[in-house]
Short mmCIF file of the C-alpha atoms (twelve columns), coordinates in Angstrom:
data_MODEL
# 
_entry.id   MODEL 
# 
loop_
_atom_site.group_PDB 
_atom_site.id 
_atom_site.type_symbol 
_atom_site.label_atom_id 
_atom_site.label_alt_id 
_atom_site.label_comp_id 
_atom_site.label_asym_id 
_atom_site.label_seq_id 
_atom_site.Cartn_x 
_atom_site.Cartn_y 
_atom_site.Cartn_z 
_atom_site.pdbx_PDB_model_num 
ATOM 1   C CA . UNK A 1   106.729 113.936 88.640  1 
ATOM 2   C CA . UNK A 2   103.358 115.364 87.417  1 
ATOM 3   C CA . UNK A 3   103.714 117.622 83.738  1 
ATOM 4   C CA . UNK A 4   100.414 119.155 82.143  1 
ATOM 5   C CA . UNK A 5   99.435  118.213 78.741  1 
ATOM 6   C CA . UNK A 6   98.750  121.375 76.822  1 
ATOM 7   C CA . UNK A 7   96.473  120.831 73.646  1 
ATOM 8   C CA . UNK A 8   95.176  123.732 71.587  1 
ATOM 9   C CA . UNK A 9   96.995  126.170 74.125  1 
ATOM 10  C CA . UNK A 10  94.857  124.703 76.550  1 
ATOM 11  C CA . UNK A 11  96.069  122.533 80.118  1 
ATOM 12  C CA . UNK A 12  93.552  119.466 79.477  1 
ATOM 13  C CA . UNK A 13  95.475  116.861 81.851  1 
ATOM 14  C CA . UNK A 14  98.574  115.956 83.175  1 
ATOM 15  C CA . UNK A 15  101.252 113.107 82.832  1 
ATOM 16  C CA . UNK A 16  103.060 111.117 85.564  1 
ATOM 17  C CA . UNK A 17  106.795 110.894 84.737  1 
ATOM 18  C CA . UNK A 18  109.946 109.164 86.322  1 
ATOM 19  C CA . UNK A 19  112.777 111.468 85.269  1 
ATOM 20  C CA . UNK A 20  115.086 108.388 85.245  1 
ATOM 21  C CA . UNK A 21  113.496 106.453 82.849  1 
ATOM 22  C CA . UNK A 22  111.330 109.177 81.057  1 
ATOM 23  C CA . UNK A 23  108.688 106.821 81.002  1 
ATOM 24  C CA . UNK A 24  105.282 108.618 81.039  1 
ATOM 25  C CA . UNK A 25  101.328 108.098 80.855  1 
ATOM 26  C CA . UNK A 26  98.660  109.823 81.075  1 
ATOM 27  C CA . UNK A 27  97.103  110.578 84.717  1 
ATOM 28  C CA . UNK A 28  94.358  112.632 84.597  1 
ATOM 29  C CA . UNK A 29  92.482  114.068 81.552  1 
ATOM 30  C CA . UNK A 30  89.497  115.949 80.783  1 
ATOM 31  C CA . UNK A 31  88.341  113.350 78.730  1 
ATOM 32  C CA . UNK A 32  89.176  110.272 81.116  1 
ATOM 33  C CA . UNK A 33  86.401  108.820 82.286  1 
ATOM 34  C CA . UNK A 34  86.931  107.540 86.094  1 
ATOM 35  C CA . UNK A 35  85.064  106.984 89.547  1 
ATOM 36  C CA . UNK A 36  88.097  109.747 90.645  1 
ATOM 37  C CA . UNK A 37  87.855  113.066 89.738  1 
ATOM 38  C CA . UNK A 38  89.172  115.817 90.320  1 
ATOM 39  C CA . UNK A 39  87.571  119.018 89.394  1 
ATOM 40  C CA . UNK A 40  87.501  118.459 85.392  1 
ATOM 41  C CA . UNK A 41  89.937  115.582 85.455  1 
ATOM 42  C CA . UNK A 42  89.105  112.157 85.744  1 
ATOM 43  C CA . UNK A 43  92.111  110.196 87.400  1 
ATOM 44  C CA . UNK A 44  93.685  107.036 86.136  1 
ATOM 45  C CA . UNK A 45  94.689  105.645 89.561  1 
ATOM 46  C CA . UNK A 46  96.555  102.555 87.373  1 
ATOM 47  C CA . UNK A 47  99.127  104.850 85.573  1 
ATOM 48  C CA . UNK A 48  100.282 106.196 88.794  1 
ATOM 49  C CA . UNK A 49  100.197 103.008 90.272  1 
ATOM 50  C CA . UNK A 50  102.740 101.988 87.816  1 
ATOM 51  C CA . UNK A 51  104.964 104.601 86.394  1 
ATOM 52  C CA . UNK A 52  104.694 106.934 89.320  1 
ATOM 53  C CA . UNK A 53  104.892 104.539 92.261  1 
ATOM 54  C CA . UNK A 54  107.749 102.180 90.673  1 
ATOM 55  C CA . UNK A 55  109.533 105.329 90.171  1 
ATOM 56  C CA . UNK A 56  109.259 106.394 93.833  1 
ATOM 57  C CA . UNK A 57  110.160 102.966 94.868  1 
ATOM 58  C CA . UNK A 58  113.213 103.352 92.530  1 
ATOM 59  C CA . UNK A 59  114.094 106.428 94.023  1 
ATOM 60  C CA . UNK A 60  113.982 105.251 97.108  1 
ATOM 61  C CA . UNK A 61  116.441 102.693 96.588  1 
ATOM 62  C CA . UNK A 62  119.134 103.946 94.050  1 
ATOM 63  C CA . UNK A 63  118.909 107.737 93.719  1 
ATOM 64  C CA . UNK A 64  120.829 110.054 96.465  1 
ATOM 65  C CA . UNK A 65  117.811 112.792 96.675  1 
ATOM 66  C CA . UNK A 66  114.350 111.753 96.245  1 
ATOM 67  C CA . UNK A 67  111.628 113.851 94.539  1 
ATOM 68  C CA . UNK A 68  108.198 113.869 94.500  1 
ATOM 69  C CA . UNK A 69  105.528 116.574 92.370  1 
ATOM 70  C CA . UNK A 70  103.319 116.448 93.610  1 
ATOM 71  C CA . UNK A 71  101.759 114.860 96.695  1 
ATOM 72  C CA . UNK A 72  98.478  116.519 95.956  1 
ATOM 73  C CA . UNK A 73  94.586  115.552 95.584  1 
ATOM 74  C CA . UNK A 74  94.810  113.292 92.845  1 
ATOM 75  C CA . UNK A 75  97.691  111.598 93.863  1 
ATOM 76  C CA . UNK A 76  96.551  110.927 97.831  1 
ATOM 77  C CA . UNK A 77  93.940  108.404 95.768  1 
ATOM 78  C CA . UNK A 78  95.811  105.960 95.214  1 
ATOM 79  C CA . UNK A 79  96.773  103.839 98.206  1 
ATOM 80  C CA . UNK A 80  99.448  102.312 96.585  1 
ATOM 81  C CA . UNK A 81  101.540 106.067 95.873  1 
ATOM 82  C CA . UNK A 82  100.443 106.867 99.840  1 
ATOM 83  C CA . UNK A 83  102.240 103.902 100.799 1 
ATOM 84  C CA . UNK A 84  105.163 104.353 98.551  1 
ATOM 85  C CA . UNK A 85  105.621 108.356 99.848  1 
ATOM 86  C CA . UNK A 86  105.373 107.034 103.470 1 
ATOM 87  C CA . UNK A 87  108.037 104.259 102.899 1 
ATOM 88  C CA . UNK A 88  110.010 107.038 100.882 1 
ATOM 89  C CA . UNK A 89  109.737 109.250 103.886 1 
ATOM 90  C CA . UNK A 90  111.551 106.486 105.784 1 
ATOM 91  C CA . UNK A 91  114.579 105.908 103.864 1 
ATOM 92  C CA . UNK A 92  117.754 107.854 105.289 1 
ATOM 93  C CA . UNK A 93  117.778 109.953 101.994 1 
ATOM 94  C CA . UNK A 94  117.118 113.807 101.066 1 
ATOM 95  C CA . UNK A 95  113.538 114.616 99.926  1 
ATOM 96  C CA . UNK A 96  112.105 117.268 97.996  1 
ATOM 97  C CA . UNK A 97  108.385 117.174 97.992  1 
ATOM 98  C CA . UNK A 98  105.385 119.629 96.813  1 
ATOM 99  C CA . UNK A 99  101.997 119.130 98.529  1 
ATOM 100 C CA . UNK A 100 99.221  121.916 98.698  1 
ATOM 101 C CA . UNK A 101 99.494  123.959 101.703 1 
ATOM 102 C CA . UNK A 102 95.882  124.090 102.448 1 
ATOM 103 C CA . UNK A 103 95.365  120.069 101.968 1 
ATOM 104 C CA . UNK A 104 94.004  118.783 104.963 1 
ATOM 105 C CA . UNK A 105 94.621  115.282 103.873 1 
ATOM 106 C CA . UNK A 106 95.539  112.987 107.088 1 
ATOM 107 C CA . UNK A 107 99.498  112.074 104.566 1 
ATOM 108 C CA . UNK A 108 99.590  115.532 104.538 1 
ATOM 109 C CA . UNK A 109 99.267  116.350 107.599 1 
ATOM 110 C CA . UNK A 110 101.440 113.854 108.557 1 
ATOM 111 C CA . UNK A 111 104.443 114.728 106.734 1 
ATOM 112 C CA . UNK A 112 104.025 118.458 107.749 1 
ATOM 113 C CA . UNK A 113 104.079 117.527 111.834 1 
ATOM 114 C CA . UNK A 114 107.298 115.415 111.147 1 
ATOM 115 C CA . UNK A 115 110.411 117.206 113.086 1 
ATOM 116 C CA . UNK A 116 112.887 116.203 110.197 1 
ATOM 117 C CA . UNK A 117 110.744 118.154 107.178 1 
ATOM 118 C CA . UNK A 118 111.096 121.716 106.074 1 
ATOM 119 C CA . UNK A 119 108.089 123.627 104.406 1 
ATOM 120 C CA . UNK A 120 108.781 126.265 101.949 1 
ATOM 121 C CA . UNK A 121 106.298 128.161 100.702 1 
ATOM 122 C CA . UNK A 122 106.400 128.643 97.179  1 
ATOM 123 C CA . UNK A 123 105.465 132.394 96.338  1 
ATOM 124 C CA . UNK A 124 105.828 134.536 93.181  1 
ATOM 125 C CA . UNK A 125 108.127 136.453 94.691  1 
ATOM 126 C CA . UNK A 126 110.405 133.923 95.931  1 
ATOM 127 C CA . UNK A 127 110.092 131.206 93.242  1 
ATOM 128 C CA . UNK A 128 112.914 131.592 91.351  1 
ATOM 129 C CA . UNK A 129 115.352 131.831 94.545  1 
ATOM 130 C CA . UNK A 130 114.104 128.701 95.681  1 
ATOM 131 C CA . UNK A 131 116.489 125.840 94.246  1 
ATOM 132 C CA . UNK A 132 119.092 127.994 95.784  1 
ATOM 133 C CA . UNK A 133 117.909 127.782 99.544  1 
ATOM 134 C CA . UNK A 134 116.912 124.318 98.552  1 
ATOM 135 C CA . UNK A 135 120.546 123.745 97.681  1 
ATOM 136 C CA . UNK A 136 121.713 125.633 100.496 1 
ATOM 137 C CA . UNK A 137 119.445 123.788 103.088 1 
ATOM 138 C CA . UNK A 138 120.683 120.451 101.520 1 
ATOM 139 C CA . UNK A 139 124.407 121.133 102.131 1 
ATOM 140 C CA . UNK A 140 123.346 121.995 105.652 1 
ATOM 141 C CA . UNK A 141 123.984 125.610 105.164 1 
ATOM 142 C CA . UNK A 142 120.539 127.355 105.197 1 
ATOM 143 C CA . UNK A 143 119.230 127.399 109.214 1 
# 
């Protein structure tokens, strides 16, 4: 899981987290200084790498639902979390999963032609009745 990291009122990075362990480092920053970059961010491929993809692989063993925020630009830069998210998307589990809806990245793309996945879009309007219908698709009740 991806959180920002407000300073001064101010979104200046983010953090990968594993919600098991709530063990967390820093991802991207504005003042991290990497060959990957995203807009103002550099990217610290290692700390995803580590936290982010050990928790995946975690997940992917012991939990009963997996989830992954995000699967976005950042994170498709590290071969290591591509991997992980395509051997997640394997396992005979539940997955919830955000990835950007205009991404034309070819995991992306990959995971949206699957037969077994369901995309939600995430609007303004319906944000808030989401985990509902996610609930409700998960107990096979939402067609």
């Amino acid at each position: 899981v991806t959180e920002p990291i407000i300073e001064g009122g101010k979104r200046v990075g983010f953090y990968v987290m594993d919600w098991k362990t709530k063990r967390k480092a820093v991802f991207a920053h504005t003042d991290t200084e990497s060959k990957f970059c995203v807009g103002k961010y550099g990217v610290n491929l290692e700390s995803l790498d580590t936290v982010g993809v050990e928790a995946l692989v975690d997940a992917s063993t012991n939990a009963d639902v997996i989830v992954i925020d995000e699967v976005g630009k950042m994170e498709v830069e590290s071969d290591k979390f591509v991997k992980a998210v395509k051997d997640a998307m394997e396992v005979d589990k539940p997955i919830i999963l955000t990835l950007h809806k205009k991404s034309r990245n070819p995991l992306l793309q990959d995971i949206r032609r699957r037969d077994d996945v369901r995309i939600l879009e995430v609007t303004p309007i319906n944000r808030n009745l989401l985990p509902y219908k996610i609930i409700k698709l998960m107990k096979g009740e939402y067609v």
